[in-house]
N, C-alpha and C positions, 0 to 999 in steps of 0.2 A: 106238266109236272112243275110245283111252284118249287121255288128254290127263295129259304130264307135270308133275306139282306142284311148282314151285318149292319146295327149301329155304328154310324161315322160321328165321332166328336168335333162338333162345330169349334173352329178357330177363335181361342179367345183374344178380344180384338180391346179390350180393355187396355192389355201392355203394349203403349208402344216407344219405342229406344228412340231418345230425342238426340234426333240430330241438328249440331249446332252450325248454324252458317253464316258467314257474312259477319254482321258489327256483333250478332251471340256470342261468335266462338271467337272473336280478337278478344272480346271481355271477360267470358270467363276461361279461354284457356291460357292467355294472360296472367290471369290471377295465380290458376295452380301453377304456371313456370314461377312466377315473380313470390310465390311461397315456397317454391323447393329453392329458390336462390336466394330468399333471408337466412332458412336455417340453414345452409352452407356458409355465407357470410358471418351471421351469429357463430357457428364452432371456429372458424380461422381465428377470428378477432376474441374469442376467449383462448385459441391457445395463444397465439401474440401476447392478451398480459399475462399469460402464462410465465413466458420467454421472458418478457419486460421484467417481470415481477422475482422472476429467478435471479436475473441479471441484477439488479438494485441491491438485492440481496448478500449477493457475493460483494459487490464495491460497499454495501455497508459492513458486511462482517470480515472482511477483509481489507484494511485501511494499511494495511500494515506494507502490503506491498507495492516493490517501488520499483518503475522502470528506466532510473538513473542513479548515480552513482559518485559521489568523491573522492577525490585522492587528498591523503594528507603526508605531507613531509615535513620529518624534522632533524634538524641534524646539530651536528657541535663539532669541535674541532679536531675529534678523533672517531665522531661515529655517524651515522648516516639510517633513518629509518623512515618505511616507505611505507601505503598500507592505502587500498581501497576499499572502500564497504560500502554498504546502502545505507544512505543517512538517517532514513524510520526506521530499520531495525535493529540496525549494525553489524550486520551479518556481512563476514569480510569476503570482497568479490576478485577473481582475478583479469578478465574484460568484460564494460560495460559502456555503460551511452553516459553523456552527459547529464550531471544535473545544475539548475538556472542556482548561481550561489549570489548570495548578497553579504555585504559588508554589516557588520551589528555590534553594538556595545552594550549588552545583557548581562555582560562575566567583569566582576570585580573580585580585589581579593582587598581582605581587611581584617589584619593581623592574626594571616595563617593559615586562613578559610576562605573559600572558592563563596561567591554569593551569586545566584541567580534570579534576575534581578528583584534583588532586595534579600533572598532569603538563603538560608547558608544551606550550601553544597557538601562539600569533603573539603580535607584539608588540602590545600596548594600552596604551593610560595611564587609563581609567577604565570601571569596567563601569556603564553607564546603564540595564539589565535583566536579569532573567535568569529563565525561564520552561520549562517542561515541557509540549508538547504532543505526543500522538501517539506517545510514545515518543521521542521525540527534545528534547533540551535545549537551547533556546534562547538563545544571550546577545546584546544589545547593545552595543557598545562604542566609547568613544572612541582613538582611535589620532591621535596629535597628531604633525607629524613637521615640519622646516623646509624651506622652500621656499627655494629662489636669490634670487626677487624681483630688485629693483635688486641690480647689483653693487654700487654703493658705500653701499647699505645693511647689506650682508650683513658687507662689509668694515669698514663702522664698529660691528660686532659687534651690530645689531639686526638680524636676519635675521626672514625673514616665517613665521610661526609657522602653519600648517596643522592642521585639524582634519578627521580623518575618522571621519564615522559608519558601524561596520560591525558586519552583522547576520549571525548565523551556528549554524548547525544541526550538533550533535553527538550521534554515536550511537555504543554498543559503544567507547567510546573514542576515535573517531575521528571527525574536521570532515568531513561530509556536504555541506556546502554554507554558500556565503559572497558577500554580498550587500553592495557599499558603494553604500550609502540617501543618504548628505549628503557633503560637501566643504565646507568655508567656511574661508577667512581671515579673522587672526584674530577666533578667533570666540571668543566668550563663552561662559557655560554652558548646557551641552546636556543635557537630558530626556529619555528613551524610554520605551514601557509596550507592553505585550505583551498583547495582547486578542483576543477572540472579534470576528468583522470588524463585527458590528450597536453593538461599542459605541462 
């Protein structure tokens, strides 16, 4: 009895999986590690200037802040006034760190009027400091102005003679910030110094 033999499909010997060996596969499997580890390296170093580029950002739009700090004292013979701030912005502090001051003569007064240097300020009658810290110029000053007092004081031509201590931050030209430290009637002569806040 015959018995029908299934067709068998011959082996297609066309495809065959190339195996890499020896100096093949150090070169190209080589290649694909040292291409998965550029585009690793490329996304680090583009978030890095990320970071960088963040960072720059903040110190340019933020100039204003400062991580040290002055003390200014001024006093007279019945009063006594004390005051720490941050010299770029003047925003008064109660502990902070040093800041590097230097000596400067920027602040004039000429008949009446505070000038920096060369161009008028506000009115003052005496500069009692004057100091560079932070990039910013510091002055003290007295500003003396008359008060009403009693009318028939004023009116017998002795009018009450006002003394104001003010302290004041110049930058690029321009008053950043202004601080009046004392008040007194009359008052006597006044002193101020510009210091790092430990002394």
């Amino acid at each position: 009895m015959l018995h029908s033999i299934p067709n068998r499909r011959k082996p297609n010997n066309s495809f065959k999986p190339t195996l890499l060996h020896g100096r093949k596969f150090f070169r190209y499997g080589t290649c694909s590690i040292a291409a998965v580890q550029q585009r690793g390296l490329t996304q680090v170093l583009g978030l890095m200037k990320h970071i960088i580029a963040a960072f720059a950002f903040f110190i340019l739009v933020c100039p204003a802040s400062s991580f040290a700090d002055i003390r200014i004292h001024a006093h007279s013979f019945k009063n006594n006034a004390d005051l720490t701030l941050d010299p770029v912005t003047g925003k008064l502090k109660t502990a902070s760190a040093s800041s590097f001051i230097t000596e400067i003569d920027h602040f004039t007064i000429k008949e009446g009027t505070l000038f920096y240097n060369g161009q008028p300020a506000f009115k003052a009658t005496e500069i009692l400091a004057q100091s560079a810290a932070d990039g910013t110029d510091v002055v003290v000053v007295r500003v003396e102005t008359l008060g009403l007092g009693n009318p028939l004081t004023f009116l017998a031509g002795h009018p009450k003679q006002i003394s104001k201590i003010v302290a004041a931050g110049f930058r690029n030209g321009h008053t950043v910030w202004q601080h009046r430290i004392a008040k007194e009637a009359y008052s006597g002569k006044w002193q101020a110094s510009i210091s790092s806040p430990e002394a």
